[in-house]
N, C-alpha and C positions, 0 to 999 in steps of 0.2 A: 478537412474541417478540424479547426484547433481544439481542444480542448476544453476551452471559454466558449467557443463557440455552439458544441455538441449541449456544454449544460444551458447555454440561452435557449436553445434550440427545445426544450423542454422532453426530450427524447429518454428513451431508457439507456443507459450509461453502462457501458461493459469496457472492461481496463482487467488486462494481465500484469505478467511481473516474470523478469526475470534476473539473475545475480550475476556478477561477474567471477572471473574465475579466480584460485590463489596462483595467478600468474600471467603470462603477461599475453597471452594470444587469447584473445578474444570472439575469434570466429562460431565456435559453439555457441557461446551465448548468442551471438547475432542470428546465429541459422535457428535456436529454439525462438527467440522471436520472432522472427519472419513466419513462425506453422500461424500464432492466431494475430498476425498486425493488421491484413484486413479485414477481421470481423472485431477488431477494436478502438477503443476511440484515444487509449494511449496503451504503453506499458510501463511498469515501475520499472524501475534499476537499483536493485537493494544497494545500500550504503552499510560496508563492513557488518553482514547483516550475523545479528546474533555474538558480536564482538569476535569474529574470528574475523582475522588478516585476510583480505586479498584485493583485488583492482578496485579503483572506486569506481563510487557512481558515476562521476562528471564524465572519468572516459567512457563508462560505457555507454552512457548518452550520448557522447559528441559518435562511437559508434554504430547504434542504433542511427544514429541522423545520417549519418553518412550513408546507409543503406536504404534511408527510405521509411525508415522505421521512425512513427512519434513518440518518443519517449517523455516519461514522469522521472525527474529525478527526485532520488530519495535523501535527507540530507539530517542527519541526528545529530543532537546537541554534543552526546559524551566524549567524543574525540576533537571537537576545536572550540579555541575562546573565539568571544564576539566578532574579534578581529578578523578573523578567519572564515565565522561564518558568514560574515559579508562580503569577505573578499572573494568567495566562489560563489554567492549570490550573483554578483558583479560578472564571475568568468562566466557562470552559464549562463547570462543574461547576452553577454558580450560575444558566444557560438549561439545564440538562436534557442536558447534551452530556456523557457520560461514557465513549464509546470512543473510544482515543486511540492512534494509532500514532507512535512516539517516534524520529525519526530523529538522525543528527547533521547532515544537509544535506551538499549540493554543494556545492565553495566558489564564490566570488564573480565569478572569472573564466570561470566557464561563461556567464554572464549576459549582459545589456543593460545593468548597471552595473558595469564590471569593477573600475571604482577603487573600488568600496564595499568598504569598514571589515569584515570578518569578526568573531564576536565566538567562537563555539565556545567559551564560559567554561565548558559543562558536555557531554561528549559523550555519547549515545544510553544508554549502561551507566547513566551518572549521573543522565539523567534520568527514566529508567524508575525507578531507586531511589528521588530526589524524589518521583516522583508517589505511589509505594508508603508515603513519610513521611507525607505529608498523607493518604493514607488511614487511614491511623492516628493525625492528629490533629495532628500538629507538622510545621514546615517547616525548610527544611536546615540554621539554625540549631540546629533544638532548640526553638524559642517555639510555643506553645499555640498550634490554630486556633481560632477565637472559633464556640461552638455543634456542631452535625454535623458529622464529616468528610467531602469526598466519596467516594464509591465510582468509581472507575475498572475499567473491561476495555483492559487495555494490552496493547500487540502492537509487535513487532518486525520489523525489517528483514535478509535477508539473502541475499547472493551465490553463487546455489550452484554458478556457472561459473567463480567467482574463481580464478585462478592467482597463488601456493600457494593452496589449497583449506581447509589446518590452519589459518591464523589466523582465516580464518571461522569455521568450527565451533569455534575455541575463543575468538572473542567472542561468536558465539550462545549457547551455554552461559551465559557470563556476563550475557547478555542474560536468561535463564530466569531463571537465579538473584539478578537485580536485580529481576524481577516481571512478565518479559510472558509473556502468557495466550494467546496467537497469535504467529504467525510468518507474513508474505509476502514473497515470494522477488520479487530482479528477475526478468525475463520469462526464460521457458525455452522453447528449441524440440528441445534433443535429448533425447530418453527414456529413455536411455542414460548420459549427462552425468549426470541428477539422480535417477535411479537408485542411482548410486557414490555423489551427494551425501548421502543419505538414508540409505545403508548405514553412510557415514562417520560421519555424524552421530547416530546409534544413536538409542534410547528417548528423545527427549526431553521427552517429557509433556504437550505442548502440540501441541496442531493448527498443524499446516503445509500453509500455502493458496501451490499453485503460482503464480508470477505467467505469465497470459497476457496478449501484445500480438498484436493480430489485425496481419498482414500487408499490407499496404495497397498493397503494391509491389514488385518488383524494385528497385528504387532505394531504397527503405528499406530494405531486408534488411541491403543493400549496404552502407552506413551505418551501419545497428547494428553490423556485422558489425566495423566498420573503427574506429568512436568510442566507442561504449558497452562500457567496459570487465565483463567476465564473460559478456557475447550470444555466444553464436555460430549463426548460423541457418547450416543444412547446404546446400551445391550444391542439392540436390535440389529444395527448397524453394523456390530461390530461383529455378530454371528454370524452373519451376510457375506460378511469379506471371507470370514475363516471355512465357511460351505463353501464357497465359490470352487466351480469347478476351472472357471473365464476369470482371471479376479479385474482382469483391465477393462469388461465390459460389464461387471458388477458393479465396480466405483462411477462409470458412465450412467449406470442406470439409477443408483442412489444419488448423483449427482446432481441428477435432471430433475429426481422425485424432489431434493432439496430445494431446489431454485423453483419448483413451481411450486415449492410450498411458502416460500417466503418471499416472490416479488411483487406480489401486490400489497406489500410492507413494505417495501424500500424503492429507490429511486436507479438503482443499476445493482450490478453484481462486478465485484473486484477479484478475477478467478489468481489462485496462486498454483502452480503446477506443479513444482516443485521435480523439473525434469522432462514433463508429464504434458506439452504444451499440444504436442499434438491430437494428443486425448482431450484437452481441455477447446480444443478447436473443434473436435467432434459434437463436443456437450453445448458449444454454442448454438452449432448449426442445429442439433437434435430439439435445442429449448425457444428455436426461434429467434433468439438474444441479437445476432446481425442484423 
């Protein structure tokens, strides 16, 4: 089942993620895919994620398909002009690669190249419209695509811990109405928070897949808590990891407590492992989510 098809299908929605490597064998990536690909209805493939250098997405989609694996590729504005992002619209259109989640990217100083050239010539609203061009046949010029258009299922990114909270939901909005067909959220851990998110953000038409990041630590918590602007992981939580005497079957169990606390607000869950896929295939099978 494709992807468009899964969200037709009116189903609850679960999609992982996984990154490619700073280098050129790719098989790790592939094998932490393969722990949850069939209890998912795709996975992401980070794009230069966090502005550090390494494999792109596109190969690691065209490797993920090779194995059997459905991948989502991920594709951000900051690293190519128009030109460009249409032209890999086009190649993963042209290997069979048609879900595509449309960001604007991190800028350049998060990375391991900080003096790198930012390009953002088209951001995430704009390229979700492009892609929606070419499915209908012409590119942002306006000029004819030579034979079939492709079909994309595009999908969106959004903050629902952001302080103000209203220019989120009123770029999401325009996110829908430029053409994405999905929406996943950075990570969430209060129930609470994205509760109000979802209230705020009323009817929006499209399926919203919570993003989960399993806990891996006290010291990460602590760090999201302090760097990753829109996170906030509660005391509670973060005590929890640091008592663990199990800590891989604490994050399991806080993990589970989170999704059953938030999926009768949302329309799937977007887990991100971070390593951790196999554990995160645990958390499916334990929350019913397959």
């Amino acid at each position: 089942m494709s992807l468009q098809q899964a969200i037709n299908s009116g189903k609850f929605l679960v999609t992982s993620e996984v990154g490619p490597p700073k280098g050129i064998h790719l098989e790790g990536m592939v094998e932490d895919a393969q722990a949850c690909h069939a209890l998912v209805d795709g996975t992401n493939v980070t794009d230069i994620q966090s502005s550090v250098m390494r494999a792109s997405s596109l190969v690691g989609c065209i490797k993920l398909q090779q194995a059997g694996i459905h991948p989502i590729m991920q594709m951000v504005c900051r690293d190519r002009n128009r030109l460009s992002l249409q032209s890999e619209l086009l190649s993963a259109a042209a290997m069979g690669i048609t879900d595509v989640l449309c960001l604007t990217g991190d800028y350049t100083t998060m990375g391991d190249h900080p003096q790198a050239k930012p390009v953002f010539d088209l951001d995430s609203v704009q390229l979700l419209a492009v892609a929606r061009g070419l499915m209908e046949g012409h590119d942002m010029a306006g000029n004819e695509l030579d034979g079939e258009p492709p079909q994309f299922c595009l999908g969106c990114v959004v903050n629902p811990g952001a302080e103000p909270l209203e220019p989120q939901i009123m770029k999401l909005h325009k996110k829908i109405r430029a053409g994405a067909q999905f929406v996943q959220t950075q990570a969430v851990y209060d129930t609470e928070l994205f509760a109000n998110f979802m209230r705020q953000a009323g009817d929006l038409g499209v399926p919203v897949l919570a993003g989960i990041v399993m806990l891996k630590s006290a010291g990460m918590a602590n760090y999201m808590n302090k760097f990753v602007a829109g996170v906030s992981v509660p005391a509670e939580m973060i005590a929890r990891m640091k008592e663990a005497q199990d800590k891989v079957q604490t994050s399991i169990e806080i993990t589970c407590e989170l999704i059953r606390g938030i999926r009768d607000n949302c329309q799937g869950i977007h887990l991100m492992p971070l390593g951790w896929s196999k554990h995160a295939a645990t958390v499916i099978r334990e929350c019913a989510l397959a």
